[in-house]
C-alpha positions in Angstrom: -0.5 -11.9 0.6 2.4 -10.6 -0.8 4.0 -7.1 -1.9 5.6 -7.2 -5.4 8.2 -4.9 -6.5 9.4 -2.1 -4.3 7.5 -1.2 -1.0 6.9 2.2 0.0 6.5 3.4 3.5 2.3 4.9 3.4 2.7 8.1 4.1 -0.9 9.7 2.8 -2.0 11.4 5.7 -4.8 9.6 7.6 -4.6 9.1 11.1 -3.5 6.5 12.8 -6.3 5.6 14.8 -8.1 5.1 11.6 -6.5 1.8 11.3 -6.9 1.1 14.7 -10.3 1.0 13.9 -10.0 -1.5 11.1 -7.8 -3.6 13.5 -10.5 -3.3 16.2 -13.2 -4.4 14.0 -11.2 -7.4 12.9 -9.6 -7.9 16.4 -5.7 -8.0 14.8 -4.4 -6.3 18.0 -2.5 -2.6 18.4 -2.1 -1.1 15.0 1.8 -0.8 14.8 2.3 0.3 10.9 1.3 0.7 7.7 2.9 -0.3 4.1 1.6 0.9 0.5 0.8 -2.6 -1.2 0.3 -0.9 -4.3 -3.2 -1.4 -6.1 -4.8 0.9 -9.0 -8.3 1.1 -7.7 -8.6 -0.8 -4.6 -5.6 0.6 -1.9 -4.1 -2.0 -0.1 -1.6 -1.8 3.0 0.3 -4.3 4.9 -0.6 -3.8 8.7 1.9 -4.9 11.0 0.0 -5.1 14.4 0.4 -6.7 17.6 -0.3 -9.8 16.2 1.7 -9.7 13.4 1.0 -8.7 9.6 -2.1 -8.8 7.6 -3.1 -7.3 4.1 -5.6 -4.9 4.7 -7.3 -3.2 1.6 -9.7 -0.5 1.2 -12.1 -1.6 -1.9 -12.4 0.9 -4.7 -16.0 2.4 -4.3 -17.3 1.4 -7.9 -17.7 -2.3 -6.8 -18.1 -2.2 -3.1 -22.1 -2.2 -2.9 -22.6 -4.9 -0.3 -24.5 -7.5 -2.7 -21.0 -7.7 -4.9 -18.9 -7.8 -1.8 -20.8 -10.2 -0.3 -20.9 -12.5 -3.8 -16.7 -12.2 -4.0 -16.2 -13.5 -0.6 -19.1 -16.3 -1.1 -17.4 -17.3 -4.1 -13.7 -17.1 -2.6 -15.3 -19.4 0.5 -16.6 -21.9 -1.8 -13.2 -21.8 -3.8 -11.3 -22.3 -0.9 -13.7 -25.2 0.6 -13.4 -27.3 -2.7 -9.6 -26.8 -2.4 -8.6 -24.3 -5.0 -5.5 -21.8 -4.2 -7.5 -18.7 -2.6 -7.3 -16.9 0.9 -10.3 -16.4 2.6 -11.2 -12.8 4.1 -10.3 -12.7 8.0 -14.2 -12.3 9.4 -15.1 -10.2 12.5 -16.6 -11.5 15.7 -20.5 -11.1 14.6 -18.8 -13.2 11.0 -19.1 -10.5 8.7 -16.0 -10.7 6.5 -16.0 -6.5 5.6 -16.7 -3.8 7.5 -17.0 -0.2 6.6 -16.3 2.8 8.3 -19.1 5.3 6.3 -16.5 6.2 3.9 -15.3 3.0 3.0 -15.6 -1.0 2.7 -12.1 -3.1 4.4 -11.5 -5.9 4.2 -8.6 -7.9 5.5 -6.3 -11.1 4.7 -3.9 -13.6 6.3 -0.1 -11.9 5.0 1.0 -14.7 3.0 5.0 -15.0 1.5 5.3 -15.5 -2.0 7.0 -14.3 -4.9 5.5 -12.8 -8.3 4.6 -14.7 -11.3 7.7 -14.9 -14.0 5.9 -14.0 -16.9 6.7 -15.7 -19.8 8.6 -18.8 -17.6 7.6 -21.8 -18.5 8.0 -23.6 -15.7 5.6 -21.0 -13.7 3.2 -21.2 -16.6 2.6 -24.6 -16.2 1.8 -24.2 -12.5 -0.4 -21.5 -13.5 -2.3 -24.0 -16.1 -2.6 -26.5 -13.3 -4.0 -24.3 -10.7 -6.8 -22.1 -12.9 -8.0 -26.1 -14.1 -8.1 -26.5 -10.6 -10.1 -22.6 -10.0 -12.7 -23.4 -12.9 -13.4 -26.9 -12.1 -14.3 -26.0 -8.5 -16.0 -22.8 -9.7 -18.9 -25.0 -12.0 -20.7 -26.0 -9.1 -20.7 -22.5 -7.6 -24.6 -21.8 -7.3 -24.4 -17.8 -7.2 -24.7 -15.1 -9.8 -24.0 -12.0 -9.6 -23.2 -9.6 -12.9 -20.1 -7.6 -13.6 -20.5 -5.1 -16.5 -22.5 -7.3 -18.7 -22.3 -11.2 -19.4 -19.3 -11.0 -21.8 -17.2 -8.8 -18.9 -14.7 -5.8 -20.1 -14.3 -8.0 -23.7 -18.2 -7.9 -24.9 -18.3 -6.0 -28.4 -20.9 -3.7 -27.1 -18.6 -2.2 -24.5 -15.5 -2.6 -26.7 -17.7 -0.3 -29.4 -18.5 2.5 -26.8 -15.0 3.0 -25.9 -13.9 3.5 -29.6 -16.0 5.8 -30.4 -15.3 7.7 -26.8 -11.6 7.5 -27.7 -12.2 9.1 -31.3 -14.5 11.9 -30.0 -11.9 12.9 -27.7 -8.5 12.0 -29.5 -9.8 12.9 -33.3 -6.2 12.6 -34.5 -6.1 8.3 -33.3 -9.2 7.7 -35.9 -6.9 5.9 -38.4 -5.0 3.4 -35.8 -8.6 2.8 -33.9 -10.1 1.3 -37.5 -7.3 -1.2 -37.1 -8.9 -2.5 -33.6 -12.5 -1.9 -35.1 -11.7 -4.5 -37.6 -10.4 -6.4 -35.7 -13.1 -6.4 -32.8 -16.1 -6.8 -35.1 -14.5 -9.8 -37.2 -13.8 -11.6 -33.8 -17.5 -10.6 -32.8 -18.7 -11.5 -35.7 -16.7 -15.1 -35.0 -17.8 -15.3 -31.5 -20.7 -14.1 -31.3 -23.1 -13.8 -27.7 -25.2 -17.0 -29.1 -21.5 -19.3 -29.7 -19.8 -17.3 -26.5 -23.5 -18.7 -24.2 -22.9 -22.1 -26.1 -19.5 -22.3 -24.1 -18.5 -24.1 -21.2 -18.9 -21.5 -18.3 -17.4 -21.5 -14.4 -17.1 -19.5 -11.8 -13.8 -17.3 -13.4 -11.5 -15.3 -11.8 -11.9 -12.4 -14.3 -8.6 -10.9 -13.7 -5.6 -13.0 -14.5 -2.4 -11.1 -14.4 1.2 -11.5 -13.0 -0.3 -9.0 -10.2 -2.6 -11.2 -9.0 -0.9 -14.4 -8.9 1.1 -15.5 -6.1 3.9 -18.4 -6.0 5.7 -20.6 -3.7 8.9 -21.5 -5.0 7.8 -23.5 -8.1 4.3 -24.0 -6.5 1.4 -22.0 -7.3 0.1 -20.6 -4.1 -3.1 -18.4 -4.5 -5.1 -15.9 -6.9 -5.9 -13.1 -5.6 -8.0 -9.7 -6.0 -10.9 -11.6 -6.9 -13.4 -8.4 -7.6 -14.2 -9.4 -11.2 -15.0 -12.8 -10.7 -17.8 -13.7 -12.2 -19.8 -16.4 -13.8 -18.6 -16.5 -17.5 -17.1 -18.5 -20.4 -14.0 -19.9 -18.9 -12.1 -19.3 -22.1 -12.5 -15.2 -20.4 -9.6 -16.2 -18.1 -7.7 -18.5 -20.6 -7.4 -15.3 -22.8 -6.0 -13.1 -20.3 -3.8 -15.6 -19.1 -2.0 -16.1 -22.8 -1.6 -12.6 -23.2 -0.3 -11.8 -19.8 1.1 -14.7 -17.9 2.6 -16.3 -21.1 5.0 -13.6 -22.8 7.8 -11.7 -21.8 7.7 -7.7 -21.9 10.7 -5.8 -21.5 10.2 -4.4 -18.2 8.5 -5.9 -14.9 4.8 -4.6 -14.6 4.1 -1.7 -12.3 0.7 -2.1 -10.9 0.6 1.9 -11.1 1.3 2.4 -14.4 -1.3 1.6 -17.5 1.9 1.8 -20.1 3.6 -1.1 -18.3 0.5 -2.7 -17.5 -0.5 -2.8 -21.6 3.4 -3.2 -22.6 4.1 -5.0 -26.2 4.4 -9.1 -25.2 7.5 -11.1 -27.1 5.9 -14.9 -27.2 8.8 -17.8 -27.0 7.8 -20.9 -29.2 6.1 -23.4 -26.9 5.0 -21.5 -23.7 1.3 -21.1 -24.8 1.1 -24.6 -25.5 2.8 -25.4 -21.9 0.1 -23.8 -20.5 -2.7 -25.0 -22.2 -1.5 -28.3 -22.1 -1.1 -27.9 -18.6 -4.7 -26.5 -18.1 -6.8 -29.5 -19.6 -7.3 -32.2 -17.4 -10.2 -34.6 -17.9 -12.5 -31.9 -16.7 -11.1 -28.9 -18.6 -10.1 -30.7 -21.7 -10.9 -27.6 -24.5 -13.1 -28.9 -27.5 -12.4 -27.3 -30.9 -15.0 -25.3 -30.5 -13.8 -23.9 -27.5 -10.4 -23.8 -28.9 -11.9 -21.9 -31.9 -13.9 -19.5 -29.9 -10.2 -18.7 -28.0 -8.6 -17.2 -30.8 -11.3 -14.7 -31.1 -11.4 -13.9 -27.5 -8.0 -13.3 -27.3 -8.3 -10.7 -29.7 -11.1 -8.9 -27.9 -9.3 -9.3 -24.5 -5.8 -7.3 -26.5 -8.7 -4.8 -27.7 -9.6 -4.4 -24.2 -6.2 -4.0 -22.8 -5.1 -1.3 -25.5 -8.7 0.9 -25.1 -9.6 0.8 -21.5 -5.8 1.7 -21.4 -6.0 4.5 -23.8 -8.8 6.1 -21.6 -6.3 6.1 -19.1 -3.7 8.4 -20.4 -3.6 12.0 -21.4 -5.5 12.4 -24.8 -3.4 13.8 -26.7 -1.0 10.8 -25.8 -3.3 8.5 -26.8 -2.8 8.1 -30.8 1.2 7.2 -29.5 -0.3 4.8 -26.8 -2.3 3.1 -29.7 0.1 2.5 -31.9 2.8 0.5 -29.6 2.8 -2.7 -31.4 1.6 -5.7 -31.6 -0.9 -4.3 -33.9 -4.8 -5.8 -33.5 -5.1 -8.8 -34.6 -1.8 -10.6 -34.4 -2.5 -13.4 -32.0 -4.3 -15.5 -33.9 -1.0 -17.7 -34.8 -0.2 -18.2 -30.8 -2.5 -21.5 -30.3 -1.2 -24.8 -32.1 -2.9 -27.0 -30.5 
């Protein structure tokens, strides 16, 4: 795996021989050094050891209950045995593929080179289109389930509801911009609602598709990684997220630590969506018009997303100027020509 952006030398103090530990368990050699990988929730390292580097991370303890660790690195095994772009978690000597020292879960992954996604290039778009095809048509066999959130993920109108009215309670002053997204939210619910979004084609998704999580090869697309929100859903959940963050350009480079880069305004170039769509359907993800109907309306419940679970990340009484970075709620729905 790679480290995008600038590296920092970890220096939180914890001991050395604490990462001996996770190098015993996964028998990687003498611990030599530790790297900040960056990572909002989960905190991952590179380890150089003895027998080289490896990508070590320490999962975020609000999904690291065995049964969800042990679905994500099912699903990234099957994945990876059906060919799709995914490294599989080194595994121990009794074959476990995590261990966890009573404070915390680790895993650890072969260090693969690689350079970030270019968002908005349409050349890398395209390799992105061909390789999620590739993700979701290996992922419709996948035989496990295993539920994150609710069936609809971070974009159901349910959860989307609770976090406006959250936002309002605490940030009074943001109650005229947050009708803007209400409206918007409820007409695309209303649009897509849970009996058309079941109707859907559904896969095995990644859950989390994002120039952070993407890795390239020259022009080749080489893996996805972070795979803790995959999940099986409506695959038109990664399509969405895709559009809105592999597919424009923002002004700045995204910094995985900070939630006003991460939810920055896109600029769309004429063309690029339709690259990657175009790019996506093969014969076994061709998109029906229903499908292609139902996108439009997710993509405006994945910006709604994107702007509130963001605003909950900031100081209130910065929220109402975090809201109101355009675009405004609601302006996507021109993006898909085909």
């Amino acid at each position: 795996m790679e480290v995008r952006g600038k590296v920092l030398l970890y220096t939180h103090v914890m001991p050395a021989s604490r990462h001996q530990l996770v190098c015993n368990a996964f028998l990687l050699g003498n611990f030599i050094s530790a790297h900040n990988a960056g990572g909002t929730r989960n905190r991952n390292f590179i380890f150089q050891t003895s027998s080289g580097k490896w990508f070590a991370r320490q999962r975020f303890a609000g999904y690291s209950s065995p049964q969800q660790v042990a679905f994500d690195h099912a699903a990234i095994a099957f994945l990876h045995q059906h060919g799709a772009p995914v490294i599989q978690p080194r595994q121990m000597q009794n074959g476990e593929s995590w261990w966890s020292d009573d404070e915390t879960v680790w895993e650890v992954f072969p260090f693969r080179k690689g350079r970030a996604m270019r968002d908005g290039n349409a050349e890398d778009v395209v390799a992105l289109g061909k390789a999620l095809a590739h993700f979701h048509a290996a992922g419709k066999a996948f035989p496990l389930r295993y539920e994150k959130i609710s069936p609809r993920g971070e974009t159901a109108p349910l959860f989307l509801r609770e976090r406006l009215e959250r936002i309002e309670t605490e940030s009074p002053e943001t109650k005229d911009i947050l009708q803007q997204y209400r409206e918007t939210m409820e007409q695309a619910a209303a649009l897509l609602d849970d009996a058309t979004y079941h109707s859907l084609p559904h896969t095995l998704i990644h859950g989390d598709v994002q120039p952070a999580n993407l890795l390239l090869d020259k022009s080749t697309f080489a893996a996805f990684v972070d795979l803790d929100w995959c999940a099986w859903r409506a695959r038109i959940y990664d399509l969405a997220f895709a559009i809105l963050t592999c597919c424009a350009h923002h002004k700045s480079t995204f910094d995985g630590g900070d939630i006003w880069s991460l939810t920055q305004t896109p600029y769309f170039e004429d063309g690029v969506v339709e690259s990657f769509l175009n790019s996506y359907q093969t014969s076994e993800t061709a998109l029906d018009a229903a499908e292609k109907s139902a996108l439009r309306q997710q993509i405006n419940l994945t910006w709604c997303h994107i702007r509130l679970g963001g605003a909950l990340k900031v100081q209130p009484e910065r929220r109402l100027e975090f809201l109101q970075r355009a675009p405004k709620p609601g302006s996507f729905t021109c993006l898909l020509k085909c």
